[in-house]
Backbone as JSON Lines, residues from 0, in Angstrom:
{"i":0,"aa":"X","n":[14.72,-4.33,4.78],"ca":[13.52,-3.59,5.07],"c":[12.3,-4.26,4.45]}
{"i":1,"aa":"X","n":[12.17,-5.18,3.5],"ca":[11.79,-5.58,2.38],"c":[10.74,-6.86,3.7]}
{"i":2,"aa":"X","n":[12.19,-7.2,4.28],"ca":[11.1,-8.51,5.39],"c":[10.34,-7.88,6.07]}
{"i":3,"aa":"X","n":[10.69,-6.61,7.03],"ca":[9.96,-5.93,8.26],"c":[8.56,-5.6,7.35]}
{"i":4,"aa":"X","n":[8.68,-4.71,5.94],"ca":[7.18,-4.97,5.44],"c":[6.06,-6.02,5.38]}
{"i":5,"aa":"X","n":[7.19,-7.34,5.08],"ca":[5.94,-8.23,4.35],"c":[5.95,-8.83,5.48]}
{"i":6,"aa":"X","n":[6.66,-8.2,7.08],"ca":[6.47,-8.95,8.48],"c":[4.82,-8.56,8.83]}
{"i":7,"aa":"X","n":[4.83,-6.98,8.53],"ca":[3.75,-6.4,9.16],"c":[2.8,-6.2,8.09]}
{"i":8,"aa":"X","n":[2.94,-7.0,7.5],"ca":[1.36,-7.15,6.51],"c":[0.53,-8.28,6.62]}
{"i":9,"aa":"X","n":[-0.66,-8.01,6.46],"ca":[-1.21,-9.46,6.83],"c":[-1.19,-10.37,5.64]}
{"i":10,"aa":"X","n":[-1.32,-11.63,6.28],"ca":[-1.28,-12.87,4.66],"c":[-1.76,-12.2,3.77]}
{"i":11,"aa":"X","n":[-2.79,-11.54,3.46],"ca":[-3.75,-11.32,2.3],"c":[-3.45,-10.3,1.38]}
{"i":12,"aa":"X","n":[-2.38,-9.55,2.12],"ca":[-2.45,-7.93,1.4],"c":[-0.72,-8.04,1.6]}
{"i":13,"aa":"X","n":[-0.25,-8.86,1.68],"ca":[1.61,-8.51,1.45],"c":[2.01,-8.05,0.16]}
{"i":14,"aa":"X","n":[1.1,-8.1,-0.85],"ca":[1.77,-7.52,-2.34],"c":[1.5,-6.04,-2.37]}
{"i":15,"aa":"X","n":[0.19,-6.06,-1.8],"ca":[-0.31,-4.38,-1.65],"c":[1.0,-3.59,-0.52]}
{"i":16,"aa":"X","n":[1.24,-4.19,0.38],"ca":[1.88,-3.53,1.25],"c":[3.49,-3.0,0.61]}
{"i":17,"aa":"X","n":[3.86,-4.45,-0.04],"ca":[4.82,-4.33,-0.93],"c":[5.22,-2.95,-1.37]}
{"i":18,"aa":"X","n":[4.26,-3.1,-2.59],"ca":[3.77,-1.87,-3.68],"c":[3.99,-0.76,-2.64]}
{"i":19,"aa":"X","n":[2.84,-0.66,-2.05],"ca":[2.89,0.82,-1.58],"c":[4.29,1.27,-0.83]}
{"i":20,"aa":"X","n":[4.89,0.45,-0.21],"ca":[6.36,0.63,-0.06],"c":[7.3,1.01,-0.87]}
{"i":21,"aa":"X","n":[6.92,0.42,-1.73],"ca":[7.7,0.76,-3.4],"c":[8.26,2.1,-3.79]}
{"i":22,"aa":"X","n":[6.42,2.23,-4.11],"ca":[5.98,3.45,-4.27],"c":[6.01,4.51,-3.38]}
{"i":23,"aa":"X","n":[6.63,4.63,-2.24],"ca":[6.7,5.31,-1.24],"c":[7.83,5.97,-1.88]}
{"i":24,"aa":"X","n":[8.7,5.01,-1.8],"ca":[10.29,5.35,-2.04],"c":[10.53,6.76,-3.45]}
{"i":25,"aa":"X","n":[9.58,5.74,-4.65],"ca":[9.47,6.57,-5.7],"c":[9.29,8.22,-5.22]}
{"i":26,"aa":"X","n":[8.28,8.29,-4.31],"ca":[7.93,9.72,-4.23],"c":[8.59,10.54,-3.26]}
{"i":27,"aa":"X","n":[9.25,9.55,-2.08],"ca":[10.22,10.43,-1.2],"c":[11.43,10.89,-2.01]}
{"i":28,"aa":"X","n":[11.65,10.08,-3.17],"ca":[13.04,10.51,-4.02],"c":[12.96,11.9,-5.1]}
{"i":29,"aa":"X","n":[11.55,12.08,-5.42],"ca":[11.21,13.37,-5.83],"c":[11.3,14.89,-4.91]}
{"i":30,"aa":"X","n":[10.08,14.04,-3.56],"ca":[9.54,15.49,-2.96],"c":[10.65,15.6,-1.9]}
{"i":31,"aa":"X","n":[11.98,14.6,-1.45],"ca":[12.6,15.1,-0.51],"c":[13.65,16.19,-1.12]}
{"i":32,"aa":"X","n":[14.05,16.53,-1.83],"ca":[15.42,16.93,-2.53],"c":[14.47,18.58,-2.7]}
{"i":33,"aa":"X","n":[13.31,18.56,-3.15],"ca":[12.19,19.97,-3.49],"c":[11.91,20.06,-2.07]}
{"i":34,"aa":"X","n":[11.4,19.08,-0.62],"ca":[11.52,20.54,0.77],"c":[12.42,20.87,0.94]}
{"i":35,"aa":"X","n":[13.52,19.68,0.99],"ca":[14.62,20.16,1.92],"c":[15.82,21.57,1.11]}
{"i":36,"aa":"X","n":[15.8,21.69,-0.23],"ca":[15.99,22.74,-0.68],"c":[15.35,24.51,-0.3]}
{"i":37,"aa":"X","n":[13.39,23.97,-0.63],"ca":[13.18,25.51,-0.24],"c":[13.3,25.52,1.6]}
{"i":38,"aa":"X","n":[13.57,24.57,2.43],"ca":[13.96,25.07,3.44],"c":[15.09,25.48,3.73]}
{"i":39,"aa":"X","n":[16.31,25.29,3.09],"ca":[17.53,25.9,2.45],"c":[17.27,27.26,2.05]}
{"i":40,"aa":"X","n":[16.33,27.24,0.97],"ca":[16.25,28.72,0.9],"c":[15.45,29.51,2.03]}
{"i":41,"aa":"X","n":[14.92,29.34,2.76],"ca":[14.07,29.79,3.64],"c":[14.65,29.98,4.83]}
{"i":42,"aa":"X","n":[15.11,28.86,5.11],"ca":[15.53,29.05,7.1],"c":[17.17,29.33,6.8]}
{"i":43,"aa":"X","n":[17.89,28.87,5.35],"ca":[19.52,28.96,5.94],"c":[19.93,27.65,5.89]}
{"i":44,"aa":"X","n":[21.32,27.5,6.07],"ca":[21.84,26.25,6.02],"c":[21.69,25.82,8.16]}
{"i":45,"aa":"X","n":[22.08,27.12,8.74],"ca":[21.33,26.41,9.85],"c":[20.09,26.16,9.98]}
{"i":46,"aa":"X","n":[19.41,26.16,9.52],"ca":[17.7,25.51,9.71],"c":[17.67,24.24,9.23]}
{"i":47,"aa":"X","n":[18.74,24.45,8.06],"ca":[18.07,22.92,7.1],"c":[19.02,21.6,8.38]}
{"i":48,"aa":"X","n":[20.12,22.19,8.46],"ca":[21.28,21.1,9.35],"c":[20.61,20.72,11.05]}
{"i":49,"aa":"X","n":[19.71,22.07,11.05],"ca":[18.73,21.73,12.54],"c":[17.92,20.77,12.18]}
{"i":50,"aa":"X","n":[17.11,21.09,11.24],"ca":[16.21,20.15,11.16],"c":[16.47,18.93,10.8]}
{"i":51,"aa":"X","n":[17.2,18.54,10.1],"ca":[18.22,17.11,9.75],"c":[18.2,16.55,10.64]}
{"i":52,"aa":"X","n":[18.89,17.17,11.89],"ca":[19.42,16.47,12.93],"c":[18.66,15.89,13.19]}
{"i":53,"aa":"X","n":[17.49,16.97,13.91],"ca":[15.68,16.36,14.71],"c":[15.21,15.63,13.73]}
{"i":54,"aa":"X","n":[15.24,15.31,12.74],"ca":[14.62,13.92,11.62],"c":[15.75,12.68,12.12]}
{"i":55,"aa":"X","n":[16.97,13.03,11.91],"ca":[17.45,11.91,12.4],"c":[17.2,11.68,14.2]}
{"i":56,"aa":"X","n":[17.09,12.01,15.08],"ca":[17.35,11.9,16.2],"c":[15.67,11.39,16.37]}
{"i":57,"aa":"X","n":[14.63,11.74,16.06],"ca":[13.18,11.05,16.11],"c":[13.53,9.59,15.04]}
{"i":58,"aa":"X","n":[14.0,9.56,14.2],"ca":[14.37,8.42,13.68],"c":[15.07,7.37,14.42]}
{"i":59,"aa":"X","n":[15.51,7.84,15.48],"ca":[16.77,7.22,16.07],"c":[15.86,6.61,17.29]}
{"i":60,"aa":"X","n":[15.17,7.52,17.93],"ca":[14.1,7.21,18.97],"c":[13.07,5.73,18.47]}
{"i":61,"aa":"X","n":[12.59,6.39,17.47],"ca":[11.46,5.67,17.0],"c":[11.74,4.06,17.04]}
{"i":62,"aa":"X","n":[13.43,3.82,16.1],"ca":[13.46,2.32,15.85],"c":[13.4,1.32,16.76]}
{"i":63,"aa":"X","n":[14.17,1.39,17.77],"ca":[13.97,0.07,18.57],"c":[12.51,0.36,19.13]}
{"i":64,"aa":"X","n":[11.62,0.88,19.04],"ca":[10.25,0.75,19.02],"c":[9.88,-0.24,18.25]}
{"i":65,"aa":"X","n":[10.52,-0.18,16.6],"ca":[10.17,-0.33,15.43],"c":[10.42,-1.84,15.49]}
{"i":66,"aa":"X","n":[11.9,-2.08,16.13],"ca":[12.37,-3.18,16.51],"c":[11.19,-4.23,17.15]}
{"i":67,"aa":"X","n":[10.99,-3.95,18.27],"ca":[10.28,-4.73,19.28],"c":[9.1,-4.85,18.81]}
{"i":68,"aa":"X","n":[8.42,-3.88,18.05],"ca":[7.26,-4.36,17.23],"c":[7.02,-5.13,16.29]}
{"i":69,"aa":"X","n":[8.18,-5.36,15.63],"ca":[8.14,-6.53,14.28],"c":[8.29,-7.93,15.16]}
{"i":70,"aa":"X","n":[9.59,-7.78,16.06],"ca":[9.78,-9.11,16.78],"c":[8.14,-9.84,17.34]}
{"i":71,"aa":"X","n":[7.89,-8.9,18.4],"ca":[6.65,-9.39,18.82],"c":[5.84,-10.06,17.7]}
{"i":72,"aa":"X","n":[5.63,-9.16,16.61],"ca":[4.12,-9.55,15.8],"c":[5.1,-11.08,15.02]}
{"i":73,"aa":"X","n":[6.48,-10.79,15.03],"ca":[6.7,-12.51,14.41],"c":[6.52,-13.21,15.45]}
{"i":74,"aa":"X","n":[6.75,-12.94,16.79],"ca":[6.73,-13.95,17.66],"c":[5.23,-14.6,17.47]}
{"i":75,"aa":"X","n":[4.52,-13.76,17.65],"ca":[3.08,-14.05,17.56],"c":[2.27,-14.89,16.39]}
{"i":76,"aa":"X","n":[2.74,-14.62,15.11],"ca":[2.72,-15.22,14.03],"c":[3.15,-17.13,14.13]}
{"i":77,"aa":"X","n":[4.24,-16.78,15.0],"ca":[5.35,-18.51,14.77],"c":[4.15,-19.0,15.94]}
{"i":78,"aa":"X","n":[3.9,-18.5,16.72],"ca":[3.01,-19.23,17.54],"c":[1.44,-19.74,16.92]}
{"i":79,"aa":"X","n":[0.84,-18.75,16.67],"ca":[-0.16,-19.24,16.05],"c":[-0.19,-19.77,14.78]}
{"i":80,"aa":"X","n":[1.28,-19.86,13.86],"ca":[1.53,-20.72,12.65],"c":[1.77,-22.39,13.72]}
{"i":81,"aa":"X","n":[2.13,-22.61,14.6],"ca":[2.56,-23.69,14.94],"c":[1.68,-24.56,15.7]}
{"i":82,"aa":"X","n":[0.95,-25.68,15.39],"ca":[-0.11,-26.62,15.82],"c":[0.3,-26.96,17.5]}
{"i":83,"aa":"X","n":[-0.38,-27.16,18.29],"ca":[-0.3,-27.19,19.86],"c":[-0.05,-28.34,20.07]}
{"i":84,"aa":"X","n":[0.21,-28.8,20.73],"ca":[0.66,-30.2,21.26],"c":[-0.18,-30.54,22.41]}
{"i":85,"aa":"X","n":[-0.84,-31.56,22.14],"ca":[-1.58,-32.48,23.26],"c":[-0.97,-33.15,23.94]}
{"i":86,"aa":"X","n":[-1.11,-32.7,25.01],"ca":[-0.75,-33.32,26.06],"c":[-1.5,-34.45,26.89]}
């Protein structure tokens, strides 16, 4: 996951992008365990196992989106990293 970040960052800011990735993680490991509990207490164990699902299943949608977007922007990268040839 570590490449797809520093794929979609530009030269200048790949440490920032880094970081904030980092730091993402740090805080999903706090605040996920505190919703997905009071929605436990709130909706039931069927609410929390519904909603699971629909996080995974939009997760599931999303990636080969996620896919074809990193490819492209490397494709695009190797091209304009690579000097043209005169013909």
């Amino acid at each position: 996951m570590y490449a797809v970040v520093e794929r979609l960052a530009p030269a200048s800011a790949k440490g920032r992008y880094l970081a904030v990735y980092g730091t993402s993680w740090g805080i999903a490991g706090i605040a996920t365990p505190l919703l997905w509990t009071q929605l436990l207490e709130h909706a039931g164990p069927a609410g929390l196992w519904s909603a699971m699902a629909l996080a995974c299943l939009l997760l599931a949608v999303l990636q080969p989106a996620l896919v074809r977007y990193v490819t492209s922007r490397g494709d695009d990268d190797q091209r304009h990293s690579t000097p043209a040839k005169l013909s």
